[in-house]
C-alpha positions as CSV (number, residue, x, y, z in Angstrom):
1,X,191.7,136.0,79.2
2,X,191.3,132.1,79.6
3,X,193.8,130.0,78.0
4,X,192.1,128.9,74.9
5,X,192.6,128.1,71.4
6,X,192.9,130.9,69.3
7,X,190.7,129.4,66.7
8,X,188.1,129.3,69.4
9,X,187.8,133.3,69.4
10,X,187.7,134.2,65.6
11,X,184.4,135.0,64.5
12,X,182.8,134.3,61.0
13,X,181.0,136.5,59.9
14,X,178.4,133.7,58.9
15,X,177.1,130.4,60.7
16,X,175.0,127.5,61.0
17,X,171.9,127.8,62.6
18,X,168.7,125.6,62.9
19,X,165.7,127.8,61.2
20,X,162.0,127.5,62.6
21,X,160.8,128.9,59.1
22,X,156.9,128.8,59.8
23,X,154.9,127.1,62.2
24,X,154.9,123.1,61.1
25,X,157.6,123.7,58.5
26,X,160.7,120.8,59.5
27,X,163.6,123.2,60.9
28,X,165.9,124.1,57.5
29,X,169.6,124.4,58.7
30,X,170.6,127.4,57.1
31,X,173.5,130.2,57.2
32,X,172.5,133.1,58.5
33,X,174.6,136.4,60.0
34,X,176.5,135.5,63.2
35,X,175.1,138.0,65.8
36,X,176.8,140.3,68.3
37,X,176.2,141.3,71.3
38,X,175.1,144.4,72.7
39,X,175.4,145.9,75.9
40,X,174.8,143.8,79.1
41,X,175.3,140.6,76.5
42,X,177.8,138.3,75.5
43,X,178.2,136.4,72.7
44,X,179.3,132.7,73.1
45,X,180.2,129.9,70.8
46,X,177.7,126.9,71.5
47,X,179.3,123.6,72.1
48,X,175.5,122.2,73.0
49,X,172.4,122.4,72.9
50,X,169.7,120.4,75.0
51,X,166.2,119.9,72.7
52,X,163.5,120.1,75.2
53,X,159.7,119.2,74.7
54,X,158.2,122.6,75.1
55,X,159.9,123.7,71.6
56,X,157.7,120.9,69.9
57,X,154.6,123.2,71.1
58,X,156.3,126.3,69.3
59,X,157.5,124.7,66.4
60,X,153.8,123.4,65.9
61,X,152.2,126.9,66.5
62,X,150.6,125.6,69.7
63,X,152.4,128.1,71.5
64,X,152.2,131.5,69.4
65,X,156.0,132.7,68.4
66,X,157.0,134.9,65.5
67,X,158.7,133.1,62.6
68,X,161.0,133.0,61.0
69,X,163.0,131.8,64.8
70,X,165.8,130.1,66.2
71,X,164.7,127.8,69.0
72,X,167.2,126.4,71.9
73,X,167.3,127.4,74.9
74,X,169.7,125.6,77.1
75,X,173.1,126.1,76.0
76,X,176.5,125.4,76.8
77,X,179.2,127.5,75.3
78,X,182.3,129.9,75.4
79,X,182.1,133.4,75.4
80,X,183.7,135.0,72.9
81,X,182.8,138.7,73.0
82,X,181.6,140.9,75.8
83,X,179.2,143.7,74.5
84,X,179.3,147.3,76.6
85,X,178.9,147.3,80.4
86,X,180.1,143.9,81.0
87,X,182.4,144.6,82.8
88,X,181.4,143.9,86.2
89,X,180.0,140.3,85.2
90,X,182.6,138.5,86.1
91,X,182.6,137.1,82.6
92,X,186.1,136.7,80.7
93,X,186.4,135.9,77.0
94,X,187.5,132.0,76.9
95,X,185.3,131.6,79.8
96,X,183.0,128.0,79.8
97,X,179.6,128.7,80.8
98,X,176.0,127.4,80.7
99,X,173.2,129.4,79.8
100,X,169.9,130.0,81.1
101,X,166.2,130.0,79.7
102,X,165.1,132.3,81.7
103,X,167.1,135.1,81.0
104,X,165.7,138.3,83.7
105,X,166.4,142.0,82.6
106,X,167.3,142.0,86.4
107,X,165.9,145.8,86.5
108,X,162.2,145.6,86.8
109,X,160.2,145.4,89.8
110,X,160.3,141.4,90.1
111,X,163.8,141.2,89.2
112,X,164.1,143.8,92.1
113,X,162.7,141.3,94.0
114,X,164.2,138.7,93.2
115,X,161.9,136.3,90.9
116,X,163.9,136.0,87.9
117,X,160.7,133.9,87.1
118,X,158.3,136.3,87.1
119,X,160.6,138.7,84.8
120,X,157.7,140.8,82.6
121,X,160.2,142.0,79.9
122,X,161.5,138.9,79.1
123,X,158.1,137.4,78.9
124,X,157.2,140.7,76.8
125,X,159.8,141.1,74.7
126,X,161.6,137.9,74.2
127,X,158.3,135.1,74.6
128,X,156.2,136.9,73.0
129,X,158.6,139.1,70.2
130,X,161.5,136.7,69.6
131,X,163.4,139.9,71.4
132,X,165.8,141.3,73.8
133,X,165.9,144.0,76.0
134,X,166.3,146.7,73.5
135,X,163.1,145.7,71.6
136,X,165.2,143.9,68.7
137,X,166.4,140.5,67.8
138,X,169.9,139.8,67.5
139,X,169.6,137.6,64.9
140,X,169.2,137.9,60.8
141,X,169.3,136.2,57.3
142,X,172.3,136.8,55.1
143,X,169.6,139.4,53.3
144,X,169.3,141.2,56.4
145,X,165.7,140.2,57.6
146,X,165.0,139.6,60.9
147,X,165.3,136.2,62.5
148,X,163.2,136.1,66.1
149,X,165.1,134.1,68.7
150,X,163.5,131.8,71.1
151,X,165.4,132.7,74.4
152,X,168.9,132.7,73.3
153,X,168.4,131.1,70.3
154,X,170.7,128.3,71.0
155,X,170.2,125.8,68.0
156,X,173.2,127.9,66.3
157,X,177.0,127.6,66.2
158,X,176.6,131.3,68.0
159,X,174.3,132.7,70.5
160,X,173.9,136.2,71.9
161,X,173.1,135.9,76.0
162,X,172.1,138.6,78.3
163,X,175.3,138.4,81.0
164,X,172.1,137.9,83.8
165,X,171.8,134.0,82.4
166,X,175.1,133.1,82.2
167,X,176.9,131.0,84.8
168,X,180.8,129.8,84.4
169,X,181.4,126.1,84.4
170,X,183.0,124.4,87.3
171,X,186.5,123.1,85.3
172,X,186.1,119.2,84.9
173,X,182.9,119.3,83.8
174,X,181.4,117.9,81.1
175,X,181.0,120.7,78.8
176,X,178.4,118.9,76.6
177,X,176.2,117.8,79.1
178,X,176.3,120.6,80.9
179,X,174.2,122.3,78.3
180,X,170.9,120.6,80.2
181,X,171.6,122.9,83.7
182,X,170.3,125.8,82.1
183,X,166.4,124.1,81.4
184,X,166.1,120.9,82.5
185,X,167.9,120.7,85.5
186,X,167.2,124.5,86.6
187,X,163.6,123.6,85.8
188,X,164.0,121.2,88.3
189,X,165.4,122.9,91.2
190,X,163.1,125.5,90.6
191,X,160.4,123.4,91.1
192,X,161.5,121.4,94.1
193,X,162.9,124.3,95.9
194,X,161.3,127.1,95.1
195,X,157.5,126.3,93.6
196,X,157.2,123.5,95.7
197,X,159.6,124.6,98.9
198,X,160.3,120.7,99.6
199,X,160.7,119.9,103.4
200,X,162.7,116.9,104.4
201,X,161.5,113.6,105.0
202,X,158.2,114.8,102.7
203,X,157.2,112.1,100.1
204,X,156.9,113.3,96.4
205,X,155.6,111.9,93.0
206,X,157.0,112.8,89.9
207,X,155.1,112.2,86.9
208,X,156.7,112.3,83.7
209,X,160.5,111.0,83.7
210,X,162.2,112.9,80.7
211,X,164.7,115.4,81.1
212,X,162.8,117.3,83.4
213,X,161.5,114.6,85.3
214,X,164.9,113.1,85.7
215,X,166.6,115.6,87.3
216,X,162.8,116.6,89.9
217,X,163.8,113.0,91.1
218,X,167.8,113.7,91.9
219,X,166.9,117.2,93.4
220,X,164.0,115.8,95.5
221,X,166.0,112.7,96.5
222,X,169.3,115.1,97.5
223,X,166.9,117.8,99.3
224,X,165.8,114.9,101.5
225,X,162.4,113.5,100.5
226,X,161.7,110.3,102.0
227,X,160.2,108.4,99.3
228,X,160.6,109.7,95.7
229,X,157.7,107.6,93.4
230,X,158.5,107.9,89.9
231,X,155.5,107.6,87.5
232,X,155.4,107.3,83.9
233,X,154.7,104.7,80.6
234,X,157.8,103.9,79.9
235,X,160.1,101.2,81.7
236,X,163.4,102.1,81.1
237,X,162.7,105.8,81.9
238,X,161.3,104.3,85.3
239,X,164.6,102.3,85.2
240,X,166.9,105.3,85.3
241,X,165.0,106.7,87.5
242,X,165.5,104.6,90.4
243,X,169.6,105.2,89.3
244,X,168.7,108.7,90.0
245,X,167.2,107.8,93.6
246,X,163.7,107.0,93.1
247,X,162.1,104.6,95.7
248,X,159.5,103.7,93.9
249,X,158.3,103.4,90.6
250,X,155.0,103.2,89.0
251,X,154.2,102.1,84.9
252,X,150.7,104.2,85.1
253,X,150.5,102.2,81.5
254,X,149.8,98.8,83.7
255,X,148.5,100.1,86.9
256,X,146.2,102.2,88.6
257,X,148.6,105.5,89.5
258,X,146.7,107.0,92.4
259,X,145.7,103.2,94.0
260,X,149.6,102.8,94.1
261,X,150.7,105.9,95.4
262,X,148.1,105.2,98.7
263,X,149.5,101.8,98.8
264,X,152.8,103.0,98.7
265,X,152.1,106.0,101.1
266,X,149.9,103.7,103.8
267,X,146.8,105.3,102.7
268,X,147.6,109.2,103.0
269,X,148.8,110.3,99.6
270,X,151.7,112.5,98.9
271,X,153.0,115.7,100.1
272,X,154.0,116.8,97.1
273,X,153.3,115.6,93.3
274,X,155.4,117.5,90.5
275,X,153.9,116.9,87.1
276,X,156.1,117.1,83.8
277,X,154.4,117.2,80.9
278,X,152.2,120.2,80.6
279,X,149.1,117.4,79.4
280,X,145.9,118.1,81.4
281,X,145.1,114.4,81.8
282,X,148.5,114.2,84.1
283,X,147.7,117.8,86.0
284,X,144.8,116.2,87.1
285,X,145.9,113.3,88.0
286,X,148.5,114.9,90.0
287,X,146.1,116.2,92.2
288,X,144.4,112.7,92.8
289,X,147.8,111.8,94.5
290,X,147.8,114.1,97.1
291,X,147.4,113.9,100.8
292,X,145.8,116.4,102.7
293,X,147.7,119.5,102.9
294,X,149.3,118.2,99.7
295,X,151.2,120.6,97.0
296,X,150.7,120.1,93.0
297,X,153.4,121.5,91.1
298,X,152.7,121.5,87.5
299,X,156.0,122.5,85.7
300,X,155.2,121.0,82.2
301,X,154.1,123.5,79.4
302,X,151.0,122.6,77.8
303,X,150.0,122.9,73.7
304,X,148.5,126.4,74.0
305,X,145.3,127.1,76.0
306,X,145.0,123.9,77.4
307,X,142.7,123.8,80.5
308,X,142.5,121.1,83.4
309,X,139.5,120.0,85.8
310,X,139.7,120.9,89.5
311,X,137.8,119.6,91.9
312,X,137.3,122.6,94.0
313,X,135.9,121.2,96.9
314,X,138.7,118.7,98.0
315,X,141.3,121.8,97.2
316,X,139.1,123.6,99.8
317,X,138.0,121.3,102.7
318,X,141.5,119.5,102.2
319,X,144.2,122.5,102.1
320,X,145.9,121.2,99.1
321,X,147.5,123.9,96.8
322,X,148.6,124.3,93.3
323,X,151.9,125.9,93.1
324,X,152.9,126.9,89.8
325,X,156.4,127.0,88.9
326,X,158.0,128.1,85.4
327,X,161.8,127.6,86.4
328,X,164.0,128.9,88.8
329,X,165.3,131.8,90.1
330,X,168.4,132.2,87.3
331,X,171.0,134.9,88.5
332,X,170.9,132.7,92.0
333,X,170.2,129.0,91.5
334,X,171.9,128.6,88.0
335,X,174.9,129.1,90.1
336,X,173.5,126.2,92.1
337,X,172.9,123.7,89.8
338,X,176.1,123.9,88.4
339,X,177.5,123.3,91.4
340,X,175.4,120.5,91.8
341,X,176.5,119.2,89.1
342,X,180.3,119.7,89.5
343,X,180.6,117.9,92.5
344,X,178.5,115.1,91.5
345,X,175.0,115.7,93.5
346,X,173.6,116.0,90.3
347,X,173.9,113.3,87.1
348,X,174.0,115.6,84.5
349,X,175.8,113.4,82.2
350,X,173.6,110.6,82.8
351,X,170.3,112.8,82.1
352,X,171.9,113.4,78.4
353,X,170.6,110.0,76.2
354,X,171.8,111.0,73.1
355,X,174.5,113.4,71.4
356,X,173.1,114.8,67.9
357,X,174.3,116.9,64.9
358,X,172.6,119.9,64.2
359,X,171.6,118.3,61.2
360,X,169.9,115.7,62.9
361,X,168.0,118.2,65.3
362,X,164.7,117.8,63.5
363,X,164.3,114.2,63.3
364,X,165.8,113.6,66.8
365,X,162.5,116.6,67.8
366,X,160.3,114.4,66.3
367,X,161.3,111.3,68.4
368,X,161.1,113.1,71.3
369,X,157.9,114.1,70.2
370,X,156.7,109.9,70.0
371,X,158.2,109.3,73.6
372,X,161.9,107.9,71.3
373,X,164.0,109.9,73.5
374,X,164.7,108.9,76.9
375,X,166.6,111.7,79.0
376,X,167.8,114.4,77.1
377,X,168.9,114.7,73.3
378,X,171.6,117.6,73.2
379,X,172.8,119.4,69.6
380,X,176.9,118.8,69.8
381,X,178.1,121.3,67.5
382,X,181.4,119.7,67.1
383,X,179.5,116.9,65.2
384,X,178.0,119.2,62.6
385,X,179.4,117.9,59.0
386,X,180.2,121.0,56.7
């Protein structure tokens, strides 16, 4: 066992958790049971959690979730407890770790395979249900009625984690920040790496520089593009972003995004445009910044059954492609991104703008959802009042 505080491995029997009570209801922080793991789990005590923009579209009912829920899912943590046949994780109690959104059954045929991302019981089960593997939630009221939870249901001082989406920290690292690997930044790799398989000395456009977007900008920059644009409304977003090695950047607020891009490209248009924010007025204009042969990956969620125009003809006669890309591959580039992040490739601690209460979780959500955050807000439990 790690050498930790002993306070840090007693267990309440009750805790604080941010409750989603029904779709456009403000989250209610509440005491509920503190869960336990089962097998193939562990249970960790959250030091953060990131807020991300794809929540908003749950907590509005734009995406259909069962409620009463706990949202959150990018966490950073220790474990506490191991459930049953754990024992070949790796995992210790005491253990820092990050936890991952995407968290694969790593049994069925795609986890077989290897896309984590493409994992249909978790998208059965835990998207759709508020569930694990075993068809039941780990959370509950104090009166014993079920609480769905929105991946790990981070937005609590305790979370229950299958052991396939949890990576150990690098020590040194920032063990706040570090809550924004598991979504943001994995969301990123995933995109650059895997959706859009990023050759070097290829030129990108990123549209949309939030969390997400902040980190598709490192990754693309590290992996070797040659010119990184950087497109969004906001100025001091566009600001960090050349910190985080954009060579260009583009207020589409003030000017004409796609006239740029072809300035900025010699007239041929990008190899590769990643688009952020799930809205279908930036997926198509994505695709306008593309140069024959050109890849669109669209990595933003959008509010429910949002559709987007396509002009079909161009995508034929110019051998462009839409690659869509949900996140990583978790069990093997989690691992990555952390160490990323450890030895400094990555700017994690940059990324996170702001450090909130879980009190303050709610209001800070509806910031972010005005364009008021700038990076990534993260929940530090430590600054919870009781």
């Amino acid at each position: 066992m790690s050498q930790v505080d002993q306070e840090t491995l007693t267990i309440p029997e009750t805790m604080r958790a941010a409750v989603l009570v029904a779709p456009g209801e403000p989250l209610q922080v509440k005491h509920i049971r503190t869960p336990r793991p089962g097998a193939g789990e562990v249970l960790v005590k959250v030091t953060a959690c990131g807020l991300c923009h794809s929540d908003l579209h749950v907590m509005a009912g734009k995406i259909p979730f069962p409620t009463p829920a706990v949202l959150g899912h990018e966490v950073s943590g220790t474990v506490v407890q191991l459930g049953d046949n754990t024992q070949h994780s790796g995992l210790s109690v005491g253990d820092a770790v990050c936890g991952a959104f995407l968290m694969p059954c790593g049994q069925c045929p795609d986890c077989a395979r290897g896309r984590d991302d493409l994992c249909a019981p978790f998208f059965d089960l835990n998207r759709l249900k508020g569930q694990l593997f075993d068809g039941t939630s780990r959370l509950a009221d104090l009166d014993g009625s079920v609480i769905a939870q929105y991946s790990m249901g981070g937005l609590a001082e305790y979370c229950v984690i299958p052991v396939t989406a949890v990576t150990p920290m690098v020590p040194g690292m920032d063990p706040v920040a570090a809550a924004i690997l598991g979504c943001a930044a994995m969301t990123a790799y995933g995109a650059v790496r895997r959706g859009a398989d990023l050759r070097y000395g290829e030129t990108v456009a990123v549209i949309g520089i939030g969390g997400v977007g902040s980190n598709i900008v490192q990754v693309a920059h590290e992996l070797g593009a040659r010119k990184v644009i950087a497109i969004d409304v906001d100025d001091e977003k566009l600001e960090a972003a050349i910190r985080y090695g954009a060579s260009d950047v583009i207020n589409s607020r003030h000017l004409d995004a796609r006239d740029r891009v072809f300035e900025l490209t010699a007239g041929r248009g990008v190899d590769l445009a990643i688009e952020a924010l799930g809205f279908p007025q930036t997926f198509e204009q994505a695709l306008t910044l593309l140069a024959d042969g050109g890849r669109m990956v669209p990595v933003g969620l959008a509010a429910g059954s949002q559709t987007a125009a396509v002009e079909i003809n161009r995508i034929v006669r110019r051998g462009q492609q839409i690659c869509g890309s949900y996140g990583a591959r978790t069990r093997t580039d989690l691992p990555i991104v952390v160490d990323l992040a450890a030895r400094g490739v990555l700017d994690y601690r940059g990324v996170v703008s702001e450090r909130v209460s879980l009190s303050n979780a709610e209001a800070t959500y509806r910031r972010l959802e005005h364009g008021g955050v700038s990076g990534r807000a993260v929940v530090e439990m430590a600054l919870n009042d009781r």
